[in-house]
C-alpha positions as CSV (number, residue, x, y, z in Angstrom):
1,X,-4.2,-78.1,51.9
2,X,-5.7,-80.8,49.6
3,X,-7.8,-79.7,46.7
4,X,-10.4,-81.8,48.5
5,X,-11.3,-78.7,50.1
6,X,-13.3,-77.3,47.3
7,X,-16.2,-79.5,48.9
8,X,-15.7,-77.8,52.3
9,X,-18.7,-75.8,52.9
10,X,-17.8,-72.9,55.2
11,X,-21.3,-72.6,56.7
12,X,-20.5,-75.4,59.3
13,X,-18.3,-72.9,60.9
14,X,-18.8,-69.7,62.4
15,X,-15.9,-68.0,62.3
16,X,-13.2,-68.8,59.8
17,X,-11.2,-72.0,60.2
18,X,-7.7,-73.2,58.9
19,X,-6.9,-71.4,55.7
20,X,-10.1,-69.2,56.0
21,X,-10.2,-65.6,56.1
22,X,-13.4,-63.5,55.9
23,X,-13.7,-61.9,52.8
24,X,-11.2,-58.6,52.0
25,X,-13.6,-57.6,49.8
26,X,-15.2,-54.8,52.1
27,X,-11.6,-53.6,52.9
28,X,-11.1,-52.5,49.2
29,X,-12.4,-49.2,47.5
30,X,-13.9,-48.9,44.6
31,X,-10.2,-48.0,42.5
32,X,-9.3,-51.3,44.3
33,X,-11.6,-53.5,42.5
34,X,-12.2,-54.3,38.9
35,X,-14.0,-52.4,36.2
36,X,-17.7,-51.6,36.5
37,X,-19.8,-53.8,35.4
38,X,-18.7,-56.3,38.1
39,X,-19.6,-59.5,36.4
40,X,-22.5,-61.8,38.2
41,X,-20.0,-64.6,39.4
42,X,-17.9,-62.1,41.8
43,X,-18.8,-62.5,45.6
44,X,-19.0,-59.0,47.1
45,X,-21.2,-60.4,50.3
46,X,-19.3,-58.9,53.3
47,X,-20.2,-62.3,54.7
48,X,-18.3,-64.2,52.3
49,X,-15.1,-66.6,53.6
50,X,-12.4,-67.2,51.5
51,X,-10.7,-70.5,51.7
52,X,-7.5,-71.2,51.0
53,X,-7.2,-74.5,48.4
54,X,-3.6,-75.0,47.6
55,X,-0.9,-73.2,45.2
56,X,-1.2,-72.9,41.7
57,X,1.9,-71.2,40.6
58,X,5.6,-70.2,42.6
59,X,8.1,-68.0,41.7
60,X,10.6,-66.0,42.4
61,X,8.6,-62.8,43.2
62,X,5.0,-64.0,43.3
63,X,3.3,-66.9,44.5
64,X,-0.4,-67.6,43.0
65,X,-2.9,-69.1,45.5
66,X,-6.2,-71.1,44.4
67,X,-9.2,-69.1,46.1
68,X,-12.7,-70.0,46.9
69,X,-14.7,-67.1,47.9
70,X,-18.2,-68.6,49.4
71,X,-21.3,-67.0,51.3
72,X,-21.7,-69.7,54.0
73,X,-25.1,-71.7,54.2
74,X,-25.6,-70.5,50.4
75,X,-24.0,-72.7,47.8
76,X,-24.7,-70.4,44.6
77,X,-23.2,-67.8,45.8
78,X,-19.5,-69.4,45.2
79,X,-16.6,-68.8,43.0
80,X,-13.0,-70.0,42.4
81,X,-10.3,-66.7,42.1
82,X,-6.5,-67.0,41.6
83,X,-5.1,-64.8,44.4
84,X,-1.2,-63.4,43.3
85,X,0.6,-62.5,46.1
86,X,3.7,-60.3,46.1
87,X,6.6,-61.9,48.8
88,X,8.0,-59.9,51.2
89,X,11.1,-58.1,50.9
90,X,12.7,-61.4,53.0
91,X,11.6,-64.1,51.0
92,X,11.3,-62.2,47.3
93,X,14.3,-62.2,44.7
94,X,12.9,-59.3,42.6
95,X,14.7,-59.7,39.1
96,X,12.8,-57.5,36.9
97,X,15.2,-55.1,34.9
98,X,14.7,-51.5,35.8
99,X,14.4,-51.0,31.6
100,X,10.7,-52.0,32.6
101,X,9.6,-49.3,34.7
102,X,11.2,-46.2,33.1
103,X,8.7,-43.5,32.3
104,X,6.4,-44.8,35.1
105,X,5.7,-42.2,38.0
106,X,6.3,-43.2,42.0
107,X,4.3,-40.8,44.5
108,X,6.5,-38.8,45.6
109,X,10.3,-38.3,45.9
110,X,11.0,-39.4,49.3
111,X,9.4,-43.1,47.4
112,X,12.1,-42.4,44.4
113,X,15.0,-42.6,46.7
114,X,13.8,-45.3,48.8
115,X,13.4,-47.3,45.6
116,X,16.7,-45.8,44.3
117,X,18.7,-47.0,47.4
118,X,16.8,-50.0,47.4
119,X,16.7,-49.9,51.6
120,X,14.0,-52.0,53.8
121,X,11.1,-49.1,52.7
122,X,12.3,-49.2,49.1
123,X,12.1,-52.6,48.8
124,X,8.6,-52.7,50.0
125,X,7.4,-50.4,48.3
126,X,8.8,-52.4,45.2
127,X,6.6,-55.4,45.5
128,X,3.2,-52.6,46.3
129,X,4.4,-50.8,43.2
130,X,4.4,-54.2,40.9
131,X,1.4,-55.5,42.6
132,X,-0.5,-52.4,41.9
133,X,0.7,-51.9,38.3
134,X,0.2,-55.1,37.3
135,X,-3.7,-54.5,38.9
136,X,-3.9,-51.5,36.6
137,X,-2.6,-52.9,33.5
138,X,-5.4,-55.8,34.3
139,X,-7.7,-53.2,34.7
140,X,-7.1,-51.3,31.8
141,X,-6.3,-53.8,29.6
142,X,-10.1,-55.3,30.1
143,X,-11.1,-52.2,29.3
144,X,-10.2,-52.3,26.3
145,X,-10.8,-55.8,25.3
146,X,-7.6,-58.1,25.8
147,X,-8.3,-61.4,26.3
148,X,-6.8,-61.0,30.4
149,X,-8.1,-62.4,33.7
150,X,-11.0,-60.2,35.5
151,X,-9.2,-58.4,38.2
152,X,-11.3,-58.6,41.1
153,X,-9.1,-56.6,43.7
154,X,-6.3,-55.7,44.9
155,X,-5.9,-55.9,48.8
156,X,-2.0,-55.1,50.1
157,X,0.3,-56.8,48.2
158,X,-2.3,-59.7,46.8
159,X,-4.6,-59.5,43.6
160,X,-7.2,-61.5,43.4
161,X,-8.7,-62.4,39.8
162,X,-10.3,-64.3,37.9
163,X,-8.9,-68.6,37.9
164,X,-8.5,-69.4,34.7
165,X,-9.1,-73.1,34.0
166,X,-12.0,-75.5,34.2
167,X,-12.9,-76.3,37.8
168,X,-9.8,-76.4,40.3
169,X,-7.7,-76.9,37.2
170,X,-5.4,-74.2,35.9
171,X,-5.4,-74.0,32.2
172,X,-2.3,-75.3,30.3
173,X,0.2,-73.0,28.9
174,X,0.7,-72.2,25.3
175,X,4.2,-74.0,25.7
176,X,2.4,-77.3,27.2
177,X,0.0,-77.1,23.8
178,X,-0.2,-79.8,21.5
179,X,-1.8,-78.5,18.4
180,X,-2.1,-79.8,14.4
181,X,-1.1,-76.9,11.7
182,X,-4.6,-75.7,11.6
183,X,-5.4,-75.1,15.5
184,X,-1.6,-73.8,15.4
185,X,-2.8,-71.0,12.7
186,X,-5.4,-70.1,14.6
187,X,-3.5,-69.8,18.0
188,X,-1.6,-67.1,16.1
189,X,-4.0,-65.1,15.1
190,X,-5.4,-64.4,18.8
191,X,-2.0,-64.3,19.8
192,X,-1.6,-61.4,17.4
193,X,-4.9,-59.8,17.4
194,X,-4.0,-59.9,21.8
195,X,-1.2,-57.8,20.9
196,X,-2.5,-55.6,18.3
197,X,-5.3,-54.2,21.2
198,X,-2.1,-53.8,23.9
199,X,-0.3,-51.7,21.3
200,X,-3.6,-50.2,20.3
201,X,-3.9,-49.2,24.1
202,X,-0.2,-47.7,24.1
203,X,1.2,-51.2,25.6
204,X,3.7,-54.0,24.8
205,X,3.4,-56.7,27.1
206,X,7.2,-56.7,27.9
207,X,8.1,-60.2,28.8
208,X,5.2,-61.9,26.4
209,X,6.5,-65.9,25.9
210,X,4.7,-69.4,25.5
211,X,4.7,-69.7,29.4
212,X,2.4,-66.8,30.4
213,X,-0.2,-67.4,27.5
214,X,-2.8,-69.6,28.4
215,X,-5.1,-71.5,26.2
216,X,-8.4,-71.5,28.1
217,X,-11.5,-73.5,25.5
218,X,-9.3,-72.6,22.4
219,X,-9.0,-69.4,23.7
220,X,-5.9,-67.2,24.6
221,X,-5.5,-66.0,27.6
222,X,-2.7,-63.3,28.5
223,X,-1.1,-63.1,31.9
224,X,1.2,-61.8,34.2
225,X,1.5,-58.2,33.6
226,X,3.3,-56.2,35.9
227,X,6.1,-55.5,33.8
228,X,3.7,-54.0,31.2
229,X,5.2,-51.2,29.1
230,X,4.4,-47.5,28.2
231,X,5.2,-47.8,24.7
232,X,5.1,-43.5,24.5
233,X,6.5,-43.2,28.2
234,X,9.9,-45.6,27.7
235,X,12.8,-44.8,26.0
236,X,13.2,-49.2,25.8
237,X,9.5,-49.6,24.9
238,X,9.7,-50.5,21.2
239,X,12.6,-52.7,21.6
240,X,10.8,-54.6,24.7
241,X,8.3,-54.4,22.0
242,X,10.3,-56.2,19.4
243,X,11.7,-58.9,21.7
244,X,8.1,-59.5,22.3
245,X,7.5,-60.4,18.6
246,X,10.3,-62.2,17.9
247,X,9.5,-64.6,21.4
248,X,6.2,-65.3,19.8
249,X,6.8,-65.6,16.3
250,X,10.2,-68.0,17.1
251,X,7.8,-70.4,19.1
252,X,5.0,-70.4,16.4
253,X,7.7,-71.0,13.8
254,X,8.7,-73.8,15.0
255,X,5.6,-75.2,15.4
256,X,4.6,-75.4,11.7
257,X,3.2,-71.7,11.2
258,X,4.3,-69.5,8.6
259,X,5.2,-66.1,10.8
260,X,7.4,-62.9,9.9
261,X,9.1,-61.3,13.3
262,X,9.5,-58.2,11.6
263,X,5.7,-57.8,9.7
264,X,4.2,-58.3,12.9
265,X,6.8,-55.5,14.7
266,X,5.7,-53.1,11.8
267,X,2.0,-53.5,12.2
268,X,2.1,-53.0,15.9
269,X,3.9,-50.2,15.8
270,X,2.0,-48.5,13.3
271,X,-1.4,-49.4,15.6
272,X,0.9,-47.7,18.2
273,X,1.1,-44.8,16.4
């Protein structure tokens, strides 16, 4: 579907059309939705459509959708959400290590061994577990202050959060950034203050790199984080840790800024502990 569609108003129909769906938001339960208070922009009418506008991101496990939830006959009561869905067992090439999810808990045994033995129940259960661990971090990583999307929901294997960007456009990624030595500096310093309130919160990112940083009205913005890391619960946690700092301090490097792997490793871990 053409972007054009963000001018679609959904009111001219009255039951949802092509790439419409009524709202899930009635479907979800309070732990399935973000942190109270909801902010005023989020649609929770049960009357709401959502309206499918076109793909924002692919990949190999997740594909992120362009969203516009909209109360028909009602045009300020809109708003634009990136929905992250999790792909199937037959079309998803799940390549996350399994160094990522020691410590976590699955619930119950019978889910263990399916995910141990990786069968057809296992493997679905994979993409809920990422899905709904990467909705938690979100959750309790806004908490606490990081600069991540809102999470609106989570509804099956989809999250739906807040679009990043300024209208229908996604913002670029810190790798895309052309910045002078000062903006550069400054970059840095979010990017590290980011990770000081993950570590603060018992987290390393995991798999933190230029291309899931956004930069958002000089702003950083961190994203996908389903791969997030207990840094008391795994045995890998301050090495996944470490690589983190050394990803982001190599790309800052050589970009002009004057940044030490190993200082920044040694004040997150004392935050951590």
């Amino acid at each position: 579907m053409s972007f054009d569609a963000l001018s679609f108003s959904p009111s001219d129909l009255a039951e949802p059309g092509p790439d419409q769906r009524w709202s899930t938001w009635p479907e979800t339960s309070p732990t399935e939705r973000g942190p109270l208070p909801h902010p005023d922009w989020i649609i929770t009418e049960s009357a709401a459509l959502d309206t499918e506008l076109g793909i924002v991101k692919t990949g190999k496990e997740a594909e992120v959708f362009l969203i516009e939830r909209a109360v028909p006959g009602d045009p300020s009561r809109s708003c634009v959400l990136a929905a992250k869905r999790y792909r199937t067992s037959a079309h998803r090439d799940f390549t996350r290590s399994t160094q990522y999810v020691e410590g976590r808990r699955t619930r119950s045994m019978r889910d263990e061994r399916a995910l141990g033995k990786k069968s057809t129940y296992g493997r679905e259960l994979a993409a809920t577990n990422w899905a709904f661990a990467e909705f938690d971090a979100l959750r309790r990583l806004y908490v606490e202050g990081a600069p991540v999307p809102y999470p609106v929901q989570i509804h099956n294997d989809e999250i739906l959060m807040e679009f990043v960007g300024h209208g229908i456009t996604a913002a670029p990624r810190l790798a895309q950034i052309r910045a002078d030595a000062a903006e550069t500096a400054l970059l840095f310093e979010q990017v590290v203050e980011a990770m000081h309130v993950f570590a603060h919160a018992g987290f390393a990112h995991g798999d933190l790199s230029p291309y899931n940083i956004l930069i958002h009205k000089g702003r950083v913005v961190v994203i996908d984080v389903p791969q997030i890391v207990d840094l008391a619960a795994n045995p890998s946690g301050l090495d996944l840790l470490h690589r983190d700092c050394n990803n982001v301090t190599t790309w800052f490097a050589r970009h002009g800024a004057h940044v030490d792997a190993e200082s920044l490793f040694a004040e997150l871990v004392a935050e951590v502990f």
